[in-house]
PDB file of N, H, CA, C and O in Angstrom:
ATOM      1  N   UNK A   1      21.225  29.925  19.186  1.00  0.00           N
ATOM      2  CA  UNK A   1      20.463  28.729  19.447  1.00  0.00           C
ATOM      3  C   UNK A   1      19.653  28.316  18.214  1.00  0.00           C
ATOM      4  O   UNK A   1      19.657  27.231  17.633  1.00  0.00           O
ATOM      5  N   UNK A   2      18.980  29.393  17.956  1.00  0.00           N
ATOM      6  H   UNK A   2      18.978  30.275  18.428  1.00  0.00           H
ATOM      7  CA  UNK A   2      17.812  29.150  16.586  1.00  0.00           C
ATOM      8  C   UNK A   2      19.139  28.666  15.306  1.00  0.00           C
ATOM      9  O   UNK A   2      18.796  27.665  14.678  1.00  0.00           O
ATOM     10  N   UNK A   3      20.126  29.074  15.010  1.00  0.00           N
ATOM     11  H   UNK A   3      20.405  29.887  15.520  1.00  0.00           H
ATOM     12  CA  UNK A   3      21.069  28.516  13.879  1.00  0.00           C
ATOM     13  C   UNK A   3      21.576  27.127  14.164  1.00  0.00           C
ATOM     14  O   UNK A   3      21.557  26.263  13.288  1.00  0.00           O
ATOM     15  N   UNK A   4      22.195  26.821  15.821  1.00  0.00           N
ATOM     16  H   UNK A   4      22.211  27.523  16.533  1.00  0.00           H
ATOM     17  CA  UNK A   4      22.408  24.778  15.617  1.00  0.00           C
ATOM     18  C   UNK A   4      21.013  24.538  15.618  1.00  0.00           C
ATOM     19  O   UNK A   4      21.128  23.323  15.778  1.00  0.00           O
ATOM     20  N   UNK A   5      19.672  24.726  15.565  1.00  0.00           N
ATOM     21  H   UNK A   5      19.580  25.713  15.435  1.00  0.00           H
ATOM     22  CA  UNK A   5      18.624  24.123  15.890  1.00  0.00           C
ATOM     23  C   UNK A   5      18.487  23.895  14.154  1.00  0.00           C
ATOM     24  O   UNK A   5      18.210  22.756  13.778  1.00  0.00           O
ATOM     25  N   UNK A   6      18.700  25.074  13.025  1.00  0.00           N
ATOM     26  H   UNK A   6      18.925  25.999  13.330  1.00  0.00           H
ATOM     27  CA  UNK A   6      18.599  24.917  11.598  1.00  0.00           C
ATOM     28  C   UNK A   6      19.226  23.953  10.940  1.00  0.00           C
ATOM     29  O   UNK A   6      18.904  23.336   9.925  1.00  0.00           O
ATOM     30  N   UNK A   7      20.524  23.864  11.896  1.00  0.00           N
ATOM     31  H   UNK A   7      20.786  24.365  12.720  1.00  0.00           H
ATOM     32  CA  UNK A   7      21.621  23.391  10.985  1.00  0.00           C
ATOM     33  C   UNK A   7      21.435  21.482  11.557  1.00  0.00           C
ATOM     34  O   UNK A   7      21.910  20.570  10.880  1.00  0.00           O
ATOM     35  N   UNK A   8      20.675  21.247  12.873  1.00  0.00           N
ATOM     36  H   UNK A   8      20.290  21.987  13.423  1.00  0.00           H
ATOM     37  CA  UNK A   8      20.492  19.970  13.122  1.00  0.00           C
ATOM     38  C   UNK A   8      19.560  19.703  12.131  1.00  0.00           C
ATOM     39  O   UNK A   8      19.718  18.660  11.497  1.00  0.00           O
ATOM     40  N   UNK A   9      18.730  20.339  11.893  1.00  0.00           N
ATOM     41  H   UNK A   9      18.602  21.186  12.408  1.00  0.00           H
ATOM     42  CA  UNK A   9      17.640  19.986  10.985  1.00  0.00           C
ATOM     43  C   UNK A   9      18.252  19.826   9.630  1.00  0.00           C
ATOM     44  O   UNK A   9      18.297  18.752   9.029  1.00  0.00           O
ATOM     45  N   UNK A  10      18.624  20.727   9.279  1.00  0.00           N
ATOM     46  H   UNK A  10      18.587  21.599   9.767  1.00  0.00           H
ATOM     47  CA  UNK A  10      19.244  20.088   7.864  1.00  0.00           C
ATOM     48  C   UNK A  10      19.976  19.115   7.526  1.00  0.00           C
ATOM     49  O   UNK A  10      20.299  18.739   6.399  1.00  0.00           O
ATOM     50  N   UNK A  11      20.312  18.593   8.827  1.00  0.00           N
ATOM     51  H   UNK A  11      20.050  18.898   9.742  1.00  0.00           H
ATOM     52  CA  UNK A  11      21.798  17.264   8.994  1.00  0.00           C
ATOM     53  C   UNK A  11      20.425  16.498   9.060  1.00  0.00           C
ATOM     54  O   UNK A  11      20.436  15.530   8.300  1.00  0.00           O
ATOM     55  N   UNK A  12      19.559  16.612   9.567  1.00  0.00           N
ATOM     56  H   UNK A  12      19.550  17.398  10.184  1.00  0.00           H
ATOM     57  CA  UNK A  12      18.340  15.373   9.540  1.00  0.00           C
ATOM     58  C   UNK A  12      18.270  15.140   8.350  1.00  0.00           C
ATOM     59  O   UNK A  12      18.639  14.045   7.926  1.00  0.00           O
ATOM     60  N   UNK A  13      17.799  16.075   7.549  1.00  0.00           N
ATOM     61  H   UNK A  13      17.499  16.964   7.893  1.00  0.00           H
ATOM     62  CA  UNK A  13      16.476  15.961   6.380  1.00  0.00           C
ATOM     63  C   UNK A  13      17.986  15.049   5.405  1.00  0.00           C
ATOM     64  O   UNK A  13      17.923  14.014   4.740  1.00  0.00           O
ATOM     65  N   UNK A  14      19.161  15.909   5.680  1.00  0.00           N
ATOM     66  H   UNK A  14      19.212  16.749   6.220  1.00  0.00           H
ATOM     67  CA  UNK A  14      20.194  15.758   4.550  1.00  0.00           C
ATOM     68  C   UNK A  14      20.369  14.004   4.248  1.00  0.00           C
ATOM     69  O   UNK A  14      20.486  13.270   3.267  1.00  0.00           O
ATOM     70  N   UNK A  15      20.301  13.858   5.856  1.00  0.00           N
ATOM     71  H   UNK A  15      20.206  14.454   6.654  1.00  0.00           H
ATOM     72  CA  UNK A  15      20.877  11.961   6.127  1.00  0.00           C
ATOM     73  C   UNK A  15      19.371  10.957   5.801  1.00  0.00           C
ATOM     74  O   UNK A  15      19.595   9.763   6.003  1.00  0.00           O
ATOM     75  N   UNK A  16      18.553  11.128   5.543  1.00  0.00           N
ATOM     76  H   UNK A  16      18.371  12.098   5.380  1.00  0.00           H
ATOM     77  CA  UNK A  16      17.007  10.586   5.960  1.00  0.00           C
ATOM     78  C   UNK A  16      17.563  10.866   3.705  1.00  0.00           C
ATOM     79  O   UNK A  16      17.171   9.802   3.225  1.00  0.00           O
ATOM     80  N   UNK A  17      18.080  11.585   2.698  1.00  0.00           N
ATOM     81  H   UNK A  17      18.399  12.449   3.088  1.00  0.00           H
ATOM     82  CA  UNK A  17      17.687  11.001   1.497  1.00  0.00           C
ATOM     83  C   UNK A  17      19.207   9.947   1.168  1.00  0.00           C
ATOM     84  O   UNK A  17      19.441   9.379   0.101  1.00  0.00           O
ATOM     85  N   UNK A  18      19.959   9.922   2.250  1.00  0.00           N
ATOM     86  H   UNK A  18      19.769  10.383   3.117  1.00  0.00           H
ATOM     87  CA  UNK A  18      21.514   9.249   1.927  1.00  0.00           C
ATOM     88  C   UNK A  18      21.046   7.971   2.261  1.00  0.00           C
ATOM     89  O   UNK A  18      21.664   7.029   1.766  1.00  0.00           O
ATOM     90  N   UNK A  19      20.050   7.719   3.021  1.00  0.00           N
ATOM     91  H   UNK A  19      19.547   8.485   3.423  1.00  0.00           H
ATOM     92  CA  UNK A  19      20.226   6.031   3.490  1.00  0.00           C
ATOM     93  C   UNK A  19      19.145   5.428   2.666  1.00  0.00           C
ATOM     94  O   UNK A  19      18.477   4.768   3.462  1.00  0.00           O
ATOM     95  N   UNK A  20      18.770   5.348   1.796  1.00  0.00           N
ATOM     96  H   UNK A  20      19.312   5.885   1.149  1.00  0.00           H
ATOM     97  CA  UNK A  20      18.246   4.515   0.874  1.00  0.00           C
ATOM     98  C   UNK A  20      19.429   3.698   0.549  1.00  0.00           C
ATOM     99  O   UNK A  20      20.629   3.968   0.598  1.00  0.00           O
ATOM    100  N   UNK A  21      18.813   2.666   0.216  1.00  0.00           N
ATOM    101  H   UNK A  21      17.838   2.447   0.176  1.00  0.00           H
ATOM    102  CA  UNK A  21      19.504   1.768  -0.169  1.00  0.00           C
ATOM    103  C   UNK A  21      19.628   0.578  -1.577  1.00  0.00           C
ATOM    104  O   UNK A  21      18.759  -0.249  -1.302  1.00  0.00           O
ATOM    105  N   UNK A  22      20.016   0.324  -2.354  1.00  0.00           N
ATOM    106  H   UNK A  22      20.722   0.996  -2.577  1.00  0.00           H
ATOM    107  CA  UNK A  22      19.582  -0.692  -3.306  1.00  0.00           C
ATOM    108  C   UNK A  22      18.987  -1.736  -3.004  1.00  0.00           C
ATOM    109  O   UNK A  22      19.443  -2.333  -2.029  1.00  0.00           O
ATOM    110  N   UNK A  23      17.893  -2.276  -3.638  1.00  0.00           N
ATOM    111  H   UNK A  23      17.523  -1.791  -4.430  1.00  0.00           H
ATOM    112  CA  UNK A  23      17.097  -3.631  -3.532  1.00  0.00           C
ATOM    113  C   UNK A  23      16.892  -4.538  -4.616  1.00  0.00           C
ATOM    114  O   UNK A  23      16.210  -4.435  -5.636  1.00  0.00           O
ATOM    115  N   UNK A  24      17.770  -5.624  -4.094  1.00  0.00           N
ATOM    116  H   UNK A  24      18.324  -5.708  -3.266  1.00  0.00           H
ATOM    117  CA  UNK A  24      17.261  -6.754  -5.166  1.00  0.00           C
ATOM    118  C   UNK A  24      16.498  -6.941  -5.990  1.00  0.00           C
ATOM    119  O   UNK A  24      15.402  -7.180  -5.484  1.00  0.00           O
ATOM    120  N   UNK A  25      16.474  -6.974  -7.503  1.00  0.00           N
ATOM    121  H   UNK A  25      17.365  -6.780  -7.914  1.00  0.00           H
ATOM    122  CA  UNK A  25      15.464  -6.974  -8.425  1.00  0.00           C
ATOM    123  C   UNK A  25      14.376  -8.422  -7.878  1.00  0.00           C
ATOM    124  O   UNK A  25      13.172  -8.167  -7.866  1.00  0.00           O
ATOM    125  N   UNK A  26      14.652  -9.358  -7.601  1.00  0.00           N
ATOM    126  H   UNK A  26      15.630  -9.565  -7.611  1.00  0.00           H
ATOM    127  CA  UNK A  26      13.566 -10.279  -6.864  1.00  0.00           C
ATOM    128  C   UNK A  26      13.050 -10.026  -5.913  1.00  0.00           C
ATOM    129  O   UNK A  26      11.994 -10.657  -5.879  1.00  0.00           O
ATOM    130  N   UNK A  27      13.197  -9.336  -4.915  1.00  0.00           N
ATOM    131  H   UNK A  27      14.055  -8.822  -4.943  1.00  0.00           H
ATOM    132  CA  UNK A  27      12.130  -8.313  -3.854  1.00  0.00           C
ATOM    133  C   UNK A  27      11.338  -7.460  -4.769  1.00  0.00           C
ATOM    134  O   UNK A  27      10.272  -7.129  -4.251  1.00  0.00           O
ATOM    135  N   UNK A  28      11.524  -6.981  -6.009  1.00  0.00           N
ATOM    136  H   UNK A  28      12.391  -7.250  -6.430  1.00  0.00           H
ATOM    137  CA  UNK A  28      10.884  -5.837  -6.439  1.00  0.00           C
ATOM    138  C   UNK A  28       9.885  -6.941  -6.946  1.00  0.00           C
ATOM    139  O   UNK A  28       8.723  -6.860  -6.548  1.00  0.00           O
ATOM    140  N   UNK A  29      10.160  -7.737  -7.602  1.00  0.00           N
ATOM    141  H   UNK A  29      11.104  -7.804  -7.925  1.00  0.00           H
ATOM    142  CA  UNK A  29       9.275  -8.559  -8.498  1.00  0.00           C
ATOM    143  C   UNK A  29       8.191  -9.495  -7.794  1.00  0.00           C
ATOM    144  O   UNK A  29       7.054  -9.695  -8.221  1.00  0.00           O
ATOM    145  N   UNK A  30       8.796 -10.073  -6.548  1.00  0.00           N
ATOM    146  H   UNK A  30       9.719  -9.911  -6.201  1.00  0.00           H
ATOM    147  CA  UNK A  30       7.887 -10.429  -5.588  1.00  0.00           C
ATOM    148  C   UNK A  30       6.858  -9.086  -4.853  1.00  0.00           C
ATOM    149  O   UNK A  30       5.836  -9.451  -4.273  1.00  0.00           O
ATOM    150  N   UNK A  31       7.035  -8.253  -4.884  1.00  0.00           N
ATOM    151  H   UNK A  31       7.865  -7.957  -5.355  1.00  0.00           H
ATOM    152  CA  UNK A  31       6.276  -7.245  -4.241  1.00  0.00           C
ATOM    153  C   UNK A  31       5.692  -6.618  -5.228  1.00  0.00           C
ATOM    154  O   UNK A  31       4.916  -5.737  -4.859  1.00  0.00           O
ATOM    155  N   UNK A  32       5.825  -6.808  -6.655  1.00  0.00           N
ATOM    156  H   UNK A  32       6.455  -7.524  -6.954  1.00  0.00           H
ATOM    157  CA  UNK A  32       4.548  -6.571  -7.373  1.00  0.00           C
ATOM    158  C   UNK A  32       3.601  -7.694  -7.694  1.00  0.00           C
ATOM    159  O   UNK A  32       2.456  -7.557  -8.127  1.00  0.00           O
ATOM    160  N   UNK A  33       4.283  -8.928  -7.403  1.00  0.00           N
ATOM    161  H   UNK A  33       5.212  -9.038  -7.052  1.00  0.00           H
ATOM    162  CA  UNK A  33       3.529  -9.772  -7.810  1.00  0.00           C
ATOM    163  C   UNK A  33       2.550 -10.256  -6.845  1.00  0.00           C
ATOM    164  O   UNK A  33       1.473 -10.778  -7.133  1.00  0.00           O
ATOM    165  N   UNK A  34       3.237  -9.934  -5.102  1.00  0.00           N
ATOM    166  H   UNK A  34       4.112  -9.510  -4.869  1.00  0.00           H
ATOM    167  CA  UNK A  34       2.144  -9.539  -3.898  1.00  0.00           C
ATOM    168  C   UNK A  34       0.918  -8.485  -4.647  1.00  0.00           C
ATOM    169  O   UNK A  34      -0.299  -8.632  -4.758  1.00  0.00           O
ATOM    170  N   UNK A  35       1.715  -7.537  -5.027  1.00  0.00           N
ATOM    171  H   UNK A  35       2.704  -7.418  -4.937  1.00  0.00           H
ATOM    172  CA  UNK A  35       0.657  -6.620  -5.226  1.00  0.00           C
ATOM    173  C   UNK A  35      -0.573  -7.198  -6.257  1.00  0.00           C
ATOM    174  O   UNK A  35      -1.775  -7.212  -5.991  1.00  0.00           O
ATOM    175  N   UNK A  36      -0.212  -7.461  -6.953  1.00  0.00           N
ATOM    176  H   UNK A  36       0.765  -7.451  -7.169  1.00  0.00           H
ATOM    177  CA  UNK A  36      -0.870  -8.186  -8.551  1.00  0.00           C
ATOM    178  C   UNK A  36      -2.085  -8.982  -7.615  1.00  0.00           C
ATOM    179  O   UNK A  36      -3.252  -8.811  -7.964  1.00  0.00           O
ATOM    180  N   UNK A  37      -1.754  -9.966  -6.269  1.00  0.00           N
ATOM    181  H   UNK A  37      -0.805 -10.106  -5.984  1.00  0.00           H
ATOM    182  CA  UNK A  37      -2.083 -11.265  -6.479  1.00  0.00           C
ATOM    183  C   UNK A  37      -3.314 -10.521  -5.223  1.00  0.00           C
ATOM    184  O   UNK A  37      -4.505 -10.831  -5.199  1.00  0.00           O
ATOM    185  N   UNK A  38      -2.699  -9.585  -4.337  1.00  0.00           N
ATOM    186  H   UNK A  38      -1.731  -9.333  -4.357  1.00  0.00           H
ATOM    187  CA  UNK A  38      -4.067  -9.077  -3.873  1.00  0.00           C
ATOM    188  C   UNK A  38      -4.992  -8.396  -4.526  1.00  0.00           C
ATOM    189  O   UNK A  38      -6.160  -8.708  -4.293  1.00  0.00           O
ATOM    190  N   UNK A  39      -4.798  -7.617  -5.222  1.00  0.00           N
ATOM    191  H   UNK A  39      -3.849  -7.364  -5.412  1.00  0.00           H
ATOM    192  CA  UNK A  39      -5.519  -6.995  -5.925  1.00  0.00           C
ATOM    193  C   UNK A  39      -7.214  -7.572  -6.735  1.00  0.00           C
ATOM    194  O   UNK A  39      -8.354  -7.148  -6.928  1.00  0.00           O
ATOM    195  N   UNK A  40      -6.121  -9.139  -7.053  1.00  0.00           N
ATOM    196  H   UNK A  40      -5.196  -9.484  -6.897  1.00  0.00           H
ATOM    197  CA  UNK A  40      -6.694 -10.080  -7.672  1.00  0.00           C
ATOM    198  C   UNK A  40      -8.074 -10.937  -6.402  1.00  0.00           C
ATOM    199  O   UNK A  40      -9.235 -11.245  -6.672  1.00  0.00           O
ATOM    200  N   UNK A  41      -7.301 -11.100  -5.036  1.00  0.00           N
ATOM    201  H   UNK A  41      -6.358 -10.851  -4.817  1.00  0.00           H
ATOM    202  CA  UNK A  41      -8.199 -11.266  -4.136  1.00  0.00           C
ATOM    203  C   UNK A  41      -9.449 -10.235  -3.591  1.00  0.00           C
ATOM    204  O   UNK A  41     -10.557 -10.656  -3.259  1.00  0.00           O
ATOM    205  N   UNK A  42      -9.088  -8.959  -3.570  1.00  0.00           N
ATOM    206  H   UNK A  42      -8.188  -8.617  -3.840  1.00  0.00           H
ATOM    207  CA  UNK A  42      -9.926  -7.728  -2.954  1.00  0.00           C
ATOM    208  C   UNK A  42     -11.020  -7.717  -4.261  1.00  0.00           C
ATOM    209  O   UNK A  42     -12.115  -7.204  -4.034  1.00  0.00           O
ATOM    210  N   UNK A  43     -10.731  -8.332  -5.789  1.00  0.00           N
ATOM    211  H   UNK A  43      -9.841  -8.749  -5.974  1.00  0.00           H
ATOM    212  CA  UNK A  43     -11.827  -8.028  -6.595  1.00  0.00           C
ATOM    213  C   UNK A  43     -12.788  -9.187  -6.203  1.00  0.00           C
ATOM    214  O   UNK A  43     -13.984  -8.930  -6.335  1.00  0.00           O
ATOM    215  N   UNK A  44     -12.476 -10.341  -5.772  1.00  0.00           N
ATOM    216  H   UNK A  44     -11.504 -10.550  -5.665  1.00  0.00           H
ATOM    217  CA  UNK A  44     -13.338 -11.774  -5.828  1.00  0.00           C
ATOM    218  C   UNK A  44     -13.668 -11.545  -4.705  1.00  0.00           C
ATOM    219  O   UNK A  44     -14.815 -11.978  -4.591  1.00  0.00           O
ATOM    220  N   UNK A  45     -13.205 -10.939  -3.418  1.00  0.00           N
ATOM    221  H   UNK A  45     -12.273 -10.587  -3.512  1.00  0.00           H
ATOM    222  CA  UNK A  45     -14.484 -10.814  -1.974  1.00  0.00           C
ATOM    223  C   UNK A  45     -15.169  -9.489  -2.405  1.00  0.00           C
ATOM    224  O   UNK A  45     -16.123  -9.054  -1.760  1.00  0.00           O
ATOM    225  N   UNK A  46     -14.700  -8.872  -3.455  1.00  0.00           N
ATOM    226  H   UNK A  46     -13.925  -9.225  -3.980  1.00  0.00           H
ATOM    227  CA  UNK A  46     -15.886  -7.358  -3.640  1.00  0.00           C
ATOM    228  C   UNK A  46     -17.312  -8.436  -4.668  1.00  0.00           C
ATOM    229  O   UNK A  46     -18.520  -8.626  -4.525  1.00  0.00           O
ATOM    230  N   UNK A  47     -16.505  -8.775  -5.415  1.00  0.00           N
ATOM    231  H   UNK A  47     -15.524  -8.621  -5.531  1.00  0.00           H
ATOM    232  CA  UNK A  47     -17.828  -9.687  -6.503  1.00  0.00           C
ATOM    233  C   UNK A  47     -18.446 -10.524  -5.614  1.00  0.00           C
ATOM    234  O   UNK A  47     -19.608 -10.520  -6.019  1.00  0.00           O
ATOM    235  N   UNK A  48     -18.392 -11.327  -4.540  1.00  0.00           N
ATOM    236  H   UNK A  48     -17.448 -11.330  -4.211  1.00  0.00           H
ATOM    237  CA  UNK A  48     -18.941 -11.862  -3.494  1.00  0.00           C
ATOM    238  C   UNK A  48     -19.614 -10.987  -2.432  1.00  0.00           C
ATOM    239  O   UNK A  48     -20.619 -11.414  -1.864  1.00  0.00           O
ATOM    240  N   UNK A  49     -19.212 -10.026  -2.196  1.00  0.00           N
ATOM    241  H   UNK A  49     -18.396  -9.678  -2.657  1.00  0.00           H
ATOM    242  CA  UNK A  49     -19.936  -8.995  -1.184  1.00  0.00           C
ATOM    243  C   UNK A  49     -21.012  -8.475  -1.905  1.00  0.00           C
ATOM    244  O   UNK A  49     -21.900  -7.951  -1.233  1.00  0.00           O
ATOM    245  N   UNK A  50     -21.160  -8.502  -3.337  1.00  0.00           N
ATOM    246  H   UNK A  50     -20.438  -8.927  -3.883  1.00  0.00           H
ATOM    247  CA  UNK A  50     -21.996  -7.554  -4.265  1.00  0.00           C
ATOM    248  C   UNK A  50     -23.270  -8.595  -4.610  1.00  0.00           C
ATOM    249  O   UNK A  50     -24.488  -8.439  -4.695  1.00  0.00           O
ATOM    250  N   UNK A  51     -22.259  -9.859  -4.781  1.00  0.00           N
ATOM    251  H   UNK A  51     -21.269  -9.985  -4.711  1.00  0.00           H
ATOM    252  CA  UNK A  51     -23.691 -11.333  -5.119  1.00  0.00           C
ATOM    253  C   UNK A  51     -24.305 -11.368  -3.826  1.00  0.00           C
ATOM    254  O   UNK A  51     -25.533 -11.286  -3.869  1.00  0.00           O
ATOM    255  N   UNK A  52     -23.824 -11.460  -2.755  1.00  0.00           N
ATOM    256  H   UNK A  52     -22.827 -11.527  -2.721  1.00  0.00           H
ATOM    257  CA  UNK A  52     -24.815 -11.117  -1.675  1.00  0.00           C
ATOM    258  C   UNK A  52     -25.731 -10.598  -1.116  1.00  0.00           C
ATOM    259  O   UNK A  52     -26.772 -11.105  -0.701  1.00  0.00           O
ATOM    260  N   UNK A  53     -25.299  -9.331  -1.076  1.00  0.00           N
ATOM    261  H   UNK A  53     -24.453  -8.919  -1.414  1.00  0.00           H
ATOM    262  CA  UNK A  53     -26.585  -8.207  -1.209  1.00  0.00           C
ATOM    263  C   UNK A  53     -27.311  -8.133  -2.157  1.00  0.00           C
ATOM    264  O   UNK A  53     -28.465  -7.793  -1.897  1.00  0.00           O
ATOM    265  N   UNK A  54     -26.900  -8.461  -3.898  1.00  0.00           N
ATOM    266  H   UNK A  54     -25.962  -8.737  -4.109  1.00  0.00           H
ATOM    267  CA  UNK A  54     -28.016  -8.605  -4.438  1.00  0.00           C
ATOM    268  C   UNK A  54     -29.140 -10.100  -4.303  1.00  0.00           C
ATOM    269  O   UNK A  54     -30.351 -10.251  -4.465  1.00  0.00           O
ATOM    270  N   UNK A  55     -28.275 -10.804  -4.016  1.00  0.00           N
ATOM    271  H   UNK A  55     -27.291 -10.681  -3.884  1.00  0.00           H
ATOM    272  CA  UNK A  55     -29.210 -11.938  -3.500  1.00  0.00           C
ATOM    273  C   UNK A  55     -30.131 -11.762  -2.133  1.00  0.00           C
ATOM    274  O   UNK A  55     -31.224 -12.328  -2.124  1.00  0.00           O
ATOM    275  N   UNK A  56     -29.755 -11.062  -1.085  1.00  0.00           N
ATOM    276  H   UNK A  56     -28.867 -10.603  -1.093  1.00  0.00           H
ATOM    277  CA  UNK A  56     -30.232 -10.347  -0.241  1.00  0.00           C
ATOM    278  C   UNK A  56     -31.875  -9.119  -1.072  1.00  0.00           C
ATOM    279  O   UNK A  56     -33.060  -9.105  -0.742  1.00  0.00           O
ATOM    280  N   UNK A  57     -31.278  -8.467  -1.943  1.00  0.00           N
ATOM    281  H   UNK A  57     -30.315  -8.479  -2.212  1.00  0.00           H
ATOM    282  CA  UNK A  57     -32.273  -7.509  -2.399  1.00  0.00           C
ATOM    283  C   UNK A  57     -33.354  -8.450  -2.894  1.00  0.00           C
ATOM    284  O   UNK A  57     -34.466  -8.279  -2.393  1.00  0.00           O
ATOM    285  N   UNK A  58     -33.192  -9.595  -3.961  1.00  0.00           N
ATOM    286  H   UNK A  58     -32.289  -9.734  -4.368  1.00  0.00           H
ATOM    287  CA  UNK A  58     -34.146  -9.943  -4.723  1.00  0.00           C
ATOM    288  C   UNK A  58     -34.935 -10.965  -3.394  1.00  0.00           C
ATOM    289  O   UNK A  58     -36.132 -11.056  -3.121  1.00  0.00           O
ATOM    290  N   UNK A  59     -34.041 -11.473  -2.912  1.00  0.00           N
ATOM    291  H   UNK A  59     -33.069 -11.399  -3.133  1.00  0.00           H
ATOM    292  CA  UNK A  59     -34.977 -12.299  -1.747  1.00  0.00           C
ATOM    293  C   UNK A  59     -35.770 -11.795  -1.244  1.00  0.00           C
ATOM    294  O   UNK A  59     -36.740 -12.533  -1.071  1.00  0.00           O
ATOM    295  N   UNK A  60     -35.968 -10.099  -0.608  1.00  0.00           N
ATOM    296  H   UNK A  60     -35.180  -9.500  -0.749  1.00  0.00           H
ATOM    297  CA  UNK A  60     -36.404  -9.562  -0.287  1.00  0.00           C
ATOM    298  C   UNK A  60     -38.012  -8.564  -0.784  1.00  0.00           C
ATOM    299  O   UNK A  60     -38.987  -8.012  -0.272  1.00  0.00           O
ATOM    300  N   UNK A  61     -37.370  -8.860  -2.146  1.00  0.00           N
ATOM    301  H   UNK A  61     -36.578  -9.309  -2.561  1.00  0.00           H
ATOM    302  CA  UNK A  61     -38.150  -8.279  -3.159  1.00  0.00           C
ATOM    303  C   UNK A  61     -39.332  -9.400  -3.198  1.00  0.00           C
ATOM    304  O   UNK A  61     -40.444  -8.931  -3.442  1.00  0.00           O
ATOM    305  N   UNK A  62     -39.270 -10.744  -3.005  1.00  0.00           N
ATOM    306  H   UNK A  62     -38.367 -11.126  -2.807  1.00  0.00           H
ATOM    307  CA  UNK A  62     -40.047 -12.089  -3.351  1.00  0.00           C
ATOM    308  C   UNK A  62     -41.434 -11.778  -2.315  1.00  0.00           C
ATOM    309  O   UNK A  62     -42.353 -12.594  -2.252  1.00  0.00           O
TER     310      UNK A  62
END
């Protein structure tokens, strides 16, 4: 029992690195350029979350 239970497992792991597949160099380039373009958003609501609270601190400070 414990040896088909090894040998299913290895037919798993074996088939799970065969099915990759090739991807269009324009999916790759769009999905860094997703990446690029959030990256670019998450810095301008962090610089806005940061002018806030310091505008928050000094108001506070008055």
């Amino acid at each position: 029992m414990q040896k088909k239970l090894a040998a299913l497992a290895a037919l798993g792991a074996g088939s799970v690195g065969s099915a990759m597949a090739a991807v269009p160099s324009s999916v790759t380039t769009a999905l860094t350029d997703a990446a690029a373009d959030s990256a670019t958003v998450a810095g301008l609501a962090l610089a806005v979350a940061i002018g806030i609270v310091a505008f928050k601190y000094m108001k506070r400070a008055l």
